[in-house]
C-alpha positions in Angstrom: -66.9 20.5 -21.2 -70.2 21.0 -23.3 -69.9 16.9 -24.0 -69.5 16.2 -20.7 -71.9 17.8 -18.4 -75.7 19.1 -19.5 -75.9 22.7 -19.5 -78.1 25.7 -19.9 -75.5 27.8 -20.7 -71.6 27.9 -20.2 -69.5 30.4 -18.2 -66.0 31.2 -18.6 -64.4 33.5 -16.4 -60.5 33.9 -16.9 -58.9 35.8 -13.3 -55.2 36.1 -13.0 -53.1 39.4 -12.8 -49.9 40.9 -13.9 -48.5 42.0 -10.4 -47.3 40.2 -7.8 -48.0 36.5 -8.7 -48.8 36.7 -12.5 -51.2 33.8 -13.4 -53.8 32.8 -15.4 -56.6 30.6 -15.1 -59.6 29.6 -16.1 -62.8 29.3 -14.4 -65.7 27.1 -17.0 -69.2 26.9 -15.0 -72.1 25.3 -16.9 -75.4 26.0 -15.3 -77.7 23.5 -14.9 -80.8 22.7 -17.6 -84.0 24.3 -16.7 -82.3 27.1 -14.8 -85.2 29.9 -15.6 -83.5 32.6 -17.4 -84.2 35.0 -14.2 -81.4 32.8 -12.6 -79.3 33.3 -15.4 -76.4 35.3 -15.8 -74.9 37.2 -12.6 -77.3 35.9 -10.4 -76.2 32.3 -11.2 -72.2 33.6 -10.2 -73.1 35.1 -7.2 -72.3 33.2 -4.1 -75.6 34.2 -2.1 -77.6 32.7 -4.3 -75.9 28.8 -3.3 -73.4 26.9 -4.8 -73.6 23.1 -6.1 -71.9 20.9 -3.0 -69.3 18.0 -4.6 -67.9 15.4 -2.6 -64.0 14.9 -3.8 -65.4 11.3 -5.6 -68.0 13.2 -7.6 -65.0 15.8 -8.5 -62.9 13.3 -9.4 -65.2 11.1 -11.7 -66.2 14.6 -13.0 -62.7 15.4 -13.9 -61.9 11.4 -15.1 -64.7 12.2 -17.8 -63.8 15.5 -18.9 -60.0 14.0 -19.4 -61.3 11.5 -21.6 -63.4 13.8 -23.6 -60.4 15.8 -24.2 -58.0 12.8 -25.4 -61.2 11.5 -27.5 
């Protein structure tokens, strides 16, 4: 992910549980460069503070890259 997409810092997050539905996955959010460290760590996970907007084409040509970094 680090190859693919400038970041400040990454997040991972894993959420899943072992009742009802048992799952795993993985949640890997970098933030942005220049992100002052004041609007680092929980505030840049909380929801009020805004979330990025992606159309399903930016998604996609996100995901097309990442694949590719992966197979590299």
């Amino acid at each position: 992910m680090e190859r693919v997409v400038p970041w400040e810092r990454t997040y991972l997050r894993s959420l899943g549980s072992q009742q009802g539905n048992s799952h795993l996955h993985w949640h890997i959010a970098p933030l942005p460069p220049g992100t002052p460290y004041r609007r680092q760590q929980f505030h840049a996970l909380m929801l009020e503070n805004g979330v990025l907007r992606w159309s399903a084409e930016e998604a996609a040509a996100l995901g097309q890259r990442i694949r590719a970094a992966v197979e590299a």
